[in-house]
N, C-alpha and C positions, 0 to 999 in steps of 0.2 A: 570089625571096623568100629572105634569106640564113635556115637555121637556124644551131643553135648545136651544136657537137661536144662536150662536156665530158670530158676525156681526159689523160693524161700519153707524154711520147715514149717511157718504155720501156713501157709499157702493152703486149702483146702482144694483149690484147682491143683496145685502144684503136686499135693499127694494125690488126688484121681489118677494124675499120668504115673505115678511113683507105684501106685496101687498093681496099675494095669500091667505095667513093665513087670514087675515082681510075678504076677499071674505067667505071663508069657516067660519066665526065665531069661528075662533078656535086661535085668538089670545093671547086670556084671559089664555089659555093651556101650555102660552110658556113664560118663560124668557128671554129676549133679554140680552145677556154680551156684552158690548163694548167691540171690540177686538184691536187689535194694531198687526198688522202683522209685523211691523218690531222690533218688541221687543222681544229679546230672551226669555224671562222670563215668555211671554204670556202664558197662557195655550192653545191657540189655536194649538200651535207646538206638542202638546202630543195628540192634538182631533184630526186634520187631520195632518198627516204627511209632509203635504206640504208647511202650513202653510195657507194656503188660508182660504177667508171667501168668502161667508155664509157657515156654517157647523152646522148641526142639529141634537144634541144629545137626543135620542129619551128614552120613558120611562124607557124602560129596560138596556140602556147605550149603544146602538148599533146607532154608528155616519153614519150621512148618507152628502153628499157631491159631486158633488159640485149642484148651486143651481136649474140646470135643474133634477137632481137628486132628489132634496128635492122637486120638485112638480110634479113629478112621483110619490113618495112615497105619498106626500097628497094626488091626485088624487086619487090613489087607495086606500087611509083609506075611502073617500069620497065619494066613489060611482064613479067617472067620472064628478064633477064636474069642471075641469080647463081643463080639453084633451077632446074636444070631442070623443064621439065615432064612430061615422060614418067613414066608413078611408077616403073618401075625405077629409071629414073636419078636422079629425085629421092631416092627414099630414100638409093640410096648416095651421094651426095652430103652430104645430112642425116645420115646416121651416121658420114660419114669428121671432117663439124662436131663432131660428139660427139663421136669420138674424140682430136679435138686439143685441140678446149675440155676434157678433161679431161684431156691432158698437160701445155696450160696451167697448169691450174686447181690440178694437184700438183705444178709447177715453184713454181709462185709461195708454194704450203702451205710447202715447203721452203725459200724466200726469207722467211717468215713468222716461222718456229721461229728461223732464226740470225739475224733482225732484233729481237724480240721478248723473247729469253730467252738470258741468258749460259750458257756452252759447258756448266758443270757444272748447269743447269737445265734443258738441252734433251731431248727425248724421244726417244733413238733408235729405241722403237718407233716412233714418229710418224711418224721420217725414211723409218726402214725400208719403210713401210706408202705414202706416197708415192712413194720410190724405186720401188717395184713397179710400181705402175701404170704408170708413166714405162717403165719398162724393155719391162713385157710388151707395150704398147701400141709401142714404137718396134720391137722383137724381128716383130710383125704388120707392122708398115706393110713392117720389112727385106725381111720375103718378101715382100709382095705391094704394091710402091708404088703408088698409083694411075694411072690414066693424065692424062698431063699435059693439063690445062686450066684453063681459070678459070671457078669457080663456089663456092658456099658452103664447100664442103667443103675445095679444094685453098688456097684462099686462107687459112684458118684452119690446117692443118699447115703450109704456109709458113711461117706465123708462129710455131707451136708451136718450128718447127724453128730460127728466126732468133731467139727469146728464148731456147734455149738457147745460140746461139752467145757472143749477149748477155750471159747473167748465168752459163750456167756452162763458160767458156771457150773453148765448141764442144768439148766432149771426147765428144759424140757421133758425132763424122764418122769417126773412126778406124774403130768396127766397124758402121758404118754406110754402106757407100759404094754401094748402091744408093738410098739416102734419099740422099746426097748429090749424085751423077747426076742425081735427081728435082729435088732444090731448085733445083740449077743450071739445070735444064731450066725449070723455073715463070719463075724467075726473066727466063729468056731473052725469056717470052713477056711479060714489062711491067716490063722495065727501070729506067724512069722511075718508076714508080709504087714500083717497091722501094726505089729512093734515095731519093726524096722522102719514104716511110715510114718511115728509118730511125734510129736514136736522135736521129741528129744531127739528122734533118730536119723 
């Protein structure tokens, strides 16, 4: 039964679920729709009310959202494949999620402000105040990367880390080369699944 992905290629949430799906072999199940959230006309505004992507409309029409959501739900179609089960390792797992989805989540605030509002409009408190969490949050991962596998947690800084490559140059890898060891190492372990998730793909 195909669902439906609703999602954009630089989407860095939208690849977590693109990530996950591809881990579970349940890609081939799903339609991806390019979305355009600032377009009123999208259908994404009638699937999630809020407008936001990734949003996964599932066989029977029941939308699930947002994307630590939709790998809660695959987990448990799955068996426990992406969430460990054990609760140690669950949690760290679940909070290494949080940690990315909020590197994410203030990369993209700072894609927002220079999208949004011209140079002499912009807030550099704003910027300032994002920048931090990015920083202090990267500054933790430097000392203490996780160890490499695939499950909720490592697939989400994956991506934290390959949207920065994306939108802010990669000018994180310089003082970053044990995150950068890491990514390489992630990456080693699904290949295919990272090109295929990639802007282009």
């Amino acid at each position: 039964m195909t669902m439906t992905l609703h999602s954009s290629p630089l989407s860095p949430f939208g690849r977590k679920v693109k990530l996950a799906l591809h881990h579970l072999g349940s890609l081939a199940d799903v339609t991806v729709v390019t979305t355009d959230t600032m377009n009123a006309e999208d259908p994404i505004r009638r699937t999630n009310p809020l407008g936001k992507i990734p949003a996964l409309v599932l066989a029977d029409g029941t939308v699930v959202y947002d994307s630590r959501v939709i790998i809660e739900h695959l987990d448990l179609v799955a068996g426990g494949k992406l969430i460990p089960a054990e609760p140690k390792a669950r949690i760290t797992a679940l909070t290494l999620q949080a940690l990315a989805d909020g590197i994410m989540d203030a990369l993209i605030q700072q894609r927002y402000e220079a999208m949004f509002h011209d140079e002499a409009a912009r807030s550099e408190k704003w910027l300032a105040h994002q920048r931090g969490k990015v920083e202090r949050a990267m500054a933790a991962l430097e000392a203490a990367p996780p160890a490499l596998a695939v499950h909720a947690g490592t697939i989400t800084l994956a991506c934290a880390l390959g949207y920065q490559d994306i939108r802010f140059e990669g000018t994180w890898r310089q003082s970053h080369p044990r995150l950068v060891a890491w990514l390489d190492g992630f990456i080693a372990l699904m290949p295919e699944a990272w090109a295929a998730t990639s802007a282009k793909g």
